[in-house]
Each structure stands twice: as C-alpha cells, then as structure tokens.
DRENZAKOL-216471 format. One record per residue (C-alpha): y, x, z. Coordinates in Angstrom, 2 decimals, decimal comma, padded with zeros to 5 digits. Each point is the difference from the previous one (the first is absolute). Last residue first. Example, Ala and Ser with C-alpha at 12.3 -4.5 7.8 and 13.67 -1.06 7.14 Angstrom:
<pavos>
pavo py = -001,06 | px = 013,67 | pz = 007,14
pavo py = -003,44 | px = -001,37 | pz = 000,66
</pavos>
This chain:
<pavos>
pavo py = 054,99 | px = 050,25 | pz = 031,23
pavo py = -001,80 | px = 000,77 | pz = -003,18
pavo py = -001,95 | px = -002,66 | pz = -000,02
pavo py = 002,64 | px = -002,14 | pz = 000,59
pavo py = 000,31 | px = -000,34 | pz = -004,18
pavo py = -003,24 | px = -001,70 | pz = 000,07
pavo py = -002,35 | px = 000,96 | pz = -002,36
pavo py = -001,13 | px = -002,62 | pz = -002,75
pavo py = -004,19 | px = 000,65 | pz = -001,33
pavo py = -000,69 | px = -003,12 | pz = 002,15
pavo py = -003,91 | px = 000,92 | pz = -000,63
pavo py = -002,07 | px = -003,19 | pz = -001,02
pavo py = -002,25 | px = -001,84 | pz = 002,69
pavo py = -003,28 | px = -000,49 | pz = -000,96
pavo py = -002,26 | px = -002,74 | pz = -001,65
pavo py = -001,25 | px = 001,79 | pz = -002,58
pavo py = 002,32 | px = -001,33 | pz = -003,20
pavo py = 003,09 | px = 000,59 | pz = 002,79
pavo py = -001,41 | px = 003,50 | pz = -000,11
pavo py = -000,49 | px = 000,87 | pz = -003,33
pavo py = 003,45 | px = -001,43 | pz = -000,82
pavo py = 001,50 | px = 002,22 | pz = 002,98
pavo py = -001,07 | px = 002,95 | pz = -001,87
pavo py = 001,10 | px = -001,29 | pz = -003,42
pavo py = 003,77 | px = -000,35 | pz = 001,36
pavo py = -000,06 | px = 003,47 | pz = 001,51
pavo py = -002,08 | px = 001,82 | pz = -002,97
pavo py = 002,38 | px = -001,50 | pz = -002,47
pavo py = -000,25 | px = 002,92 | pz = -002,87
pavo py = 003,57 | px = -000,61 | pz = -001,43
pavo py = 000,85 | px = 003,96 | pz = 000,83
pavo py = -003,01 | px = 001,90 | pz = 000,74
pavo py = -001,66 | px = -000,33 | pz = -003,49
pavo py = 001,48 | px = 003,30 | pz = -001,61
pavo py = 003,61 | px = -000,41 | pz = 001,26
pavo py = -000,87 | px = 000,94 | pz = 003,67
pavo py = -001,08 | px = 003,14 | pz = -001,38
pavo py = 001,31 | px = 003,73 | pz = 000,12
pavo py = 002,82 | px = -002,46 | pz = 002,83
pavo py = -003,02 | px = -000,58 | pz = 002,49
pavo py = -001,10 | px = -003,73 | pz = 000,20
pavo py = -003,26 | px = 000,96 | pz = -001,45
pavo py = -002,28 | px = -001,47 | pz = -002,78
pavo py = -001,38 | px = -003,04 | pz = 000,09
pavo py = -002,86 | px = -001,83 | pz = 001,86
pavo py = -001,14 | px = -003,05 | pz = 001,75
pavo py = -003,72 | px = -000,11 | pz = 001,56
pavo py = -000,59 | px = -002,93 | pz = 001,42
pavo py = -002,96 | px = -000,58 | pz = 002,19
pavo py = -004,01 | px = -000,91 | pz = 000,13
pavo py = -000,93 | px = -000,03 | pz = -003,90
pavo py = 002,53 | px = 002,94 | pz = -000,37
pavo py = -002,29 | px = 002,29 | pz = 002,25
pavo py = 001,83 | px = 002,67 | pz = 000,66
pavo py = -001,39 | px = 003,36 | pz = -001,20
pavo py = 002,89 | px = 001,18 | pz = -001,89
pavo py = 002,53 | px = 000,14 | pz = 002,34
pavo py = 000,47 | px = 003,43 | pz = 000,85
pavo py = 000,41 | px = 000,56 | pz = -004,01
pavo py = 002,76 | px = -002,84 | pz = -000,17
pavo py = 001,45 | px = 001,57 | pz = 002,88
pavo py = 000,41 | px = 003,30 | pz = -001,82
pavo py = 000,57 | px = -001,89 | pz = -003,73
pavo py = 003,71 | px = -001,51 | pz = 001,45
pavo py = -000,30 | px = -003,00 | pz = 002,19
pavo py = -002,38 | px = -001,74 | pz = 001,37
pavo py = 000,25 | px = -003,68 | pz = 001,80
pavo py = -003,12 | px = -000,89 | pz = 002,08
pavo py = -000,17 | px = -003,60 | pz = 000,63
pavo py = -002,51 | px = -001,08 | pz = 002,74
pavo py = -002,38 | px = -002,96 | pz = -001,10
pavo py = -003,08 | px = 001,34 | pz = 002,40
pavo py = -000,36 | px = 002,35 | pz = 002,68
pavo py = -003,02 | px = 002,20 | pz = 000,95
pavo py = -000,78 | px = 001,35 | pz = -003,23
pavo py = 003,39 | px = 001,18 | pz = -001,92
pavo py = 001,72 | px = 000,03 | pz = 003,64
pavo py = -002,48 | px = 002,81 | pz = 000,94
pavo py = -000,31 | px = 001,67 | pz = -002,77
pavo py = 004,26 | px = 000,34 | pz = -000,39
pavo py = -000,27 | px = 001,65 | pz = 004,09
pavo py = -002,60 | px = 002,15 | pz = -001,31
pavo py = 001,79 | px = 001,38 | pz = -003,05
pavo py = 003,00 | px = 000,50 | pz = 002,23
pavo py = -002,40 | px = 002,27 | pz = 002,07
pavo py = -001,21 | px = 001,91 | pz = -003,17
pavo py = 003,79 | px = 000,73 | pz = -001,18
pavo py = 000,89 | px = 001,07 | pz = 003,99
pavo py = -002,44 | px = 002,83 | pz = -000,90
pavo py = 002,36 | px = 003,13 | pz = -000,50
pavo py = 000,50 | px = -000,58 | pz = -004,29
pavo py = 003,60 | px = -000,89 | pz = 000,94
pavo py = 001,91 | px = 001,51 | pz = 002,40
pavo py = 002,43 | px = 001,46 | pz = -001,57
pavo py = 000,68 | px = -003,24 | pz = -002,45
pavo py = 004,11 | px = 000,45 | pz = 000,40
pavo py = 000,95 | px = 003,17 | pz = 002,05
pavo py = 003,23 | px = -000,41 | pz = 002,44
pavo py = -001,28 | px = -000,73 | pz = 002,92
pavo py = -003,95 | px = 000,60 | pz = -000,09
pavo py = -001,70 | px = -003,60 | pz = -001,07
pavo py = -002,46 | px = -002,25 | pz = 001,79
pavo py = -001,39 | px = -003,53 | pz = -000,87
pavo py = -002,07 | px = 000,76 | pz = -003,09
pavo py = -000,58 | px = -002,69 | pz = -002,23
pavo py = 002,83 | px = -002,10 | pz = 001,50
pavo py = -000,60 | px = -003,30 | pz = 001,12
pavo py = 002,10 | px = -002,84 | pz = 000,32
pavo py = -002,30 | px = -002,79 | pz = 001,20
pavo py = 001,68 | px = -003,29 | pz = -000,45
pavo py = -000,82 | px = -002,54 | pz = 002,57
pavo py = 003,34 | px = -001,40 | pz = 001,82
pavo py = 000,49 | px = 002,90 | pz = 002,09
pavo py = -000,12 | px = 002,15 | pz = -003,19
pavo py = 002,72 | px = -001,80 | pz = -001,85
pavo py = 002,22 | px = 000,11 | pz = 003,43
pavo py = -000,54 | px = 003,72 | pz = 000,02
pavo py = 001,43 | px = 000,30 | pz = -003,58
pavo py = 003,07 | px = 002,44 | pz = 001,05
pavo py = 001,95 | px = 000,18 | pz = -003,42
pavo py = 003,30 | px = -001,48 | pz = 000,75
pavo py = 003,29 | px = -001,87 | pz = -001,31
pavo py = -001,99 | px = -000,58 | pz = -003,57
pavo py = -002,05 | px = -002,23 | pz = 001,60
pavo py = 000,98 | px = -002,69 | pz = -002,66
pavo py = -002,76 | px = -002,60 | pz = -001,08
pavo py = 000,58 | px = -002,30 | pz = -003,20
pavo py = -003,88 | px = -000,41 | pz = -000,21
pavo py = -000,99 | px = 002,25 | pz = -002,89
pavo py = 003,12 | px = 001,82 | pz = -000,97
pavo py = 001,51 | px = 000,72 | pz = 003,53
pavo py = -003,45 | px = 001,30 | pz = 000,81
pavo py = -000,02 | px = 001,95 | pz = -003,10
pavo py = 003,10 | px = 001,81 | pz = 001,22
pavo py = -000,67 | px = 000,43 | pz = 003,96
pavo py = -003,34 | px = 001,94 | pz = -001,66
pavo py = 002,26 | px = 001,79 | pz = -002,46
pavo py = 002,54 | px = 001,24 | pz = 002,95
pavo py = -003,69 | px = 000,75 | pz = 001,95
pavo py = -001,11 | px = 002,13 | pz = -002,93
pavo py = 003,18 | px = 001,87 | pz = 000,11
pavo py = 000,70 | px = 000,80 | pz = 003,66
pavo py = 002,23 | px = -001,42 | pz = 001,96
pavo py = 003,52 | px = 000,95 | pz = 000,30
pavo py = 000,13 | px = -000,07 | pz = 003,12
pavo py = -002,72 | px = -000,66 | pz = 002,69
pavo py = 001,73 | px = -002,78 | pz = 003,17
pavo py = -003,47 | px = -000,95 | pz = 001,09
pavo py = -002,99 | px = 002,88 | pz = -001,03
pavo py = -001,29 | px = 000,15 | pz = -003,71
pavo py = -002,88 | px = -001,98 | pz = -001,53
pavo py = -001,50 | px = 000,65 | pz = -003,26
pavo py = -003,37 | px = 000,56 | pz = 001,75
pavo py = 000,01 | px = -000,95 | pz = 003,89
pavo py = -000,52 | px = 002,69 | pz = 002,49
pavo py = 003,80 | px = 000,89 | pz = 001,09
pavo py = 001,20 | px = 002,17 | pz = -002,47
pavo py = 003,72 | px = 000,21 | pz = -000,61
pavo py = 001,60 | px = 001,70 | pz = 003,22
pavo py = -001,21 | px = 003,29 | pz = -001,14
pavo py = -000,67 | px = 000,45 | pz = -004,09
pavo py = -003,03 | px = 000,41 | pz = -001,12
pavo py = -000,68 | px = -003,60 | pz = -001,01
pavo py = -003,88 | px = -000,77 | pz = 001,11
pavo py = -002,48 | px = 000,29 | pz = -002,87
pavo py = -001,35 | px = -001,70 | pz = -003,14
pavo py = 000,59 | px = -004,18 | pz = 000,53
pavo py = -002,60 | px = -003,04 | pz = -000,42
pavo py = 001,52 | px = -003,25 | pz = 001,23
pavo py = -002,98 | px = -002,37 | pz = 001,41
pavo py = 000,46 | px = -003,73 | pz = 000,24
pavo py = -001,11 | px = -002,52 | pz = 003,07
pavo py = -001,42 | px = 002,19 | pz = 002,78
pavo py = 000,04 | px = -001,63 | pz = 002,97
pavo py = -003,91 | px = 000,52 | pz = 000,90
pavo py = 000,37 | px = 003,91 | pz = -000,33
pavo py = 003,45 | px = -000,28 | pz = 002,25
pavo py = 002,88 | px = 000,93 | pz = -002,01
pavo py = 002,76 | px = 001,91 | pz = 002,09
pavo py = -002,36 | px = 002,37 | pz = 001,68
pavo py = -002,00 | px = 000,84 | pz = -003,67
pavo py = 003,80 | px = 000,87 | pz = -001,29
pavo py = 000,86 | px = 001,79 | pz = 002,89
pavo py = -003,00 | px = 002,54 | pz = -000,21
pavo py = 002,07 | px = 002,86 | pz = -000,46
pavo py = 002,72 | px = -001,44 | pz = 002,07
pavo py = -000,97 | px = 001,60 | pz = 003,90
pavo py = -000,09 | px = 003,18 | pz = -001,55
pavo py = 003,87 | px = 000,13 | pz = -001,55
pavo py = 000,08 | px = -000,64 | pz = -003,88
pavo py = -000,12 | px = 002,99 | pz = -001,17
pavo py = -001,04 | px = 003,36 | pz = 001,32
pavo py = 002,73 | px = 002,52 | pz = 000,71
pavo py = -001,64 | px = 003,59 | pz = -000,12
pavo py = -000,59 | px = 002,07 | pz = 002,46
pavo py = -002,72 | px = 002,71 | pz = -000,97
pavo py = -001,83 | px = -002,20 | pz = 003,34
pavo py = 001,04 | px = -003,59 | pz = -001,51
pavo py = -001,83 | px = 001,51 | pz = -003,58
pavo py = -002,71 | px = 000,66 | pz = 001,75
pavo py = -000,61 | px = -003,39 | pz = 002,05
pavo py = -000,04 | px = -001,79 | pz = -003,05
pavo py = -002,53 | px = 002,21 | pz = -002,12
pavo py = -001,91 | px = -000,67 | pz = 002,94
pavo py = 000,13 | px = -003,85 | pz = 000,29
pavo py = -000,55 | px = 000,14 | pz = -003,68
pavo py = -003,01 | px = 002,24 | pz = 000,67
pavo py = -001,39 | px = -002,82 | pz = 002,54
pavo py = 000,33 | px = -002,33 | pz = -001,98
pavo py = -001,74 | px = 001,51 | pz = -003,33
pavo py = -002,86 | px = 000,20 | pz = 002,59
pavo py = -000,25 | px = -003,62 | pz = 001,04
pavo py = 000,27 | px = -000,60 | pz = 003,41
pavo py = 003,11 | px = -001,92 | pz = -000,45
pavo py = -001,44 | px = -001,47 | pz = -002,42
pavo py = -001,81 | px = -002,00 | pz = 001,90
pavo py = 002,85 | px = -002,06 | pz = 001,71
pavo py = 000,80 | px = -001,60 | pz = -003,18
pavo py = -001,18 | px = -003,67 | pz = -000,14
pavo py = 000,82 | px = -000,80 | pz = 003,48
pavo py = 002,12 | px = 002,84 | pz = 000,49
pavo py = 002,11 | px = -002,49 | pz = -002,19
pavo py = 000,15 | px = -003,02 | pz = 001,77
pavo py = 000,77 | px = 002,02 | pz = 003,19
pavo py = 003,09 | px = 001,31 | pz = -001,62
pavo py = 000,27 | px = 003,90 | pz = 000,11
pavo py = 001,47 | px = 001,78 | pz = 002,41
pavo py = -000,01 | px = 003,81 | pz = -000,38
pavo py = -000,90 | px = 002,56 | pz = 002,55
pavo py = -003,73 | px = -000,62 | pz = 000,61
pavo py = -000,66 | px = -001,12 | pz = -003,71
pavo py = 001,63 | px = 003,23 | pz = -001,10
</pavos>
C-alpha cells in the first residue's frame, strides 16, 4: 500500500516500517480481495490515510478517537465523525457533537459536518480502522488497521509532548489506555452517539478544555467554528 497510497512525509517518518510489517501486508491483501469479489470499499483509496495527510506528525495539537469510516457513499472521507461538504441530515453523534459545542463555547456548525478545517489546524481525526465495505458497519474490523492505529497513538504518546487526546465511548477509552497522562491530556466521556450522549457526553466540555490545555502550554487553541462557505 505504501507504493500506491500517499501518506504525509511527517508520518512515514515514524510509520514507514510497518509497512513491512506482516499484519500489513495481510491487510493489504484482505484489501485487494474483497476489490476483486467486487465490493465497494469505503472511503475512496487515496482517503484512507486522509486523516494522517491532513495533520502532519509535528502539527498535531489534539487527537479525536473514532471506530470506523461511515458506510455510506458520499459520507466518508478519512476523518472520524466527519461527513463530505453539503451531507444531510448528519449523522447522530455528529448532531450531538455540533450540540455540546454549542453548549461549551456558544459554537454553531450545525449548517455542516465536514471537519477538514479542524484537522488542518492540528486535530488528528482518526478512525480505528480506516476502511469499511458499503453498506456494512465494523466489517472490517479485527483485519490489522487496529494494530497500525495503535502505532500511530505510540508514537504521539512518546515522541510528542502536551497533545490532548479526547476519548469517547469505552472503545476509544480502551485504545487509549497507554497514554501517558503525565505528558498530555487525556479527556474522556462517553459517546456522542444517541445509546449515549446523555451518559457523560452531553456537558462534558472536551472543546473548551482542549484549548485550555493548550493556551496553559503555550499553543494555539483550535477555532472549533466552521465557516458557513465551507460548503460552497
């Protein structure tokens, strides 16, 4: 895949061995198979890695955890909880997500759900697994893009320092668990989805306390506000 798929300089940097790695090369395998029985592999090839192409390694401010792309076409596009520019409705969890941000810091997005502009500016939106078959939730999981996720989390966790990694719901949570909380923030709740946004989600202030950590570290904060031309 490394031949065929761009991936950020930054980031082959820290991740160009895996590659290599045997779990890698059955993915890539696995992959290829199911494009030969024909089926419709989401996002598109040259967005699986869209979230590590968006967020250079040395740019990365605050890590989203998500599960797996949406498997619907046209929604997917590499970033977790993001859909595609002009997406209606949106989905659930990102309806709760434009919620709490209207809660916390009096933000509305609610006129889109493409979070592109949150990644350009340092947040790492990444999915646990970054492919999905049209049409079948999680059917991809359990394939080996779990242990390169894992990788790209190590690496931040030891080679960068005062990051914010926001997890939500008990599978990031899990994902997350070796971060070193002495070096970064670790902000949880539960999930934005509908089964749960009302168990912790909602009132959490993971947008407001991210940018806290960072101002306190002598970064930028995230301008969490979309710009209604984004859709244009």
């Amino acid at each position: 895949m490394k031949d065929t798929i761009r991936l950020h300089e930054s980031w082959l940097e820290q991740l160009g061995g895996e590659f290599e790695m045997p779990y890698m090369q059955r993915l890539k395998q696995f992959l290829l198979a199911e494009k030969a029985l024909g089926k419709s592999i989401l996002p598109a090839g040259s967005l699986w890695f869209n979230a590590l192409n968006s967020t250079p390694f040395d740019d990365v401010k605050v890590v989203i955890l998500g599960q797996d792309p949406y498997p619907t076409r046209g929604h997917a596009h590499g970033l977790c909880f993001s859909v595609m520019p002009g997406v209606k409705p949106l989905p659930k969890s990102l309806l709760n997500i434009n919620k709490e941000l209207q809660t916390d810091l009096q933000v509305d997005n609610s006129h889109t759900g493409y979070l592109q502009p949150w990644a350009e500016q340092g947040v790492l939106l990444l999915n646990a697994v970054l492919t999905v078959e049209q049409g079948r939730p999680n059917s991809h999981q359990g394939q080996g893009w779990e242990q390169f996720t894992d990788k790209v989390i190590q690496v931040i966790n030891e080679n960068r320092q005062h990051v914010v990694f926001i997890l939500w719901g008990a599978y990031a949570q899990k994902k997350g668990v070796h971060i070193d909380q002495q070096k970064h923030a670790v902000l949880k709740s539960s999930h934005p989805s509908p089964l749960s946004a009302h168990r912790g989600f909602l009132g959490s202030q993971p947008f407001s306390k991210a940018n806290t950590y960072l101002l306190e570290h002598q970064q930028t904060p995230i301008e969490w506000q979309l710009q209604a031309s984004i859709e244009q």
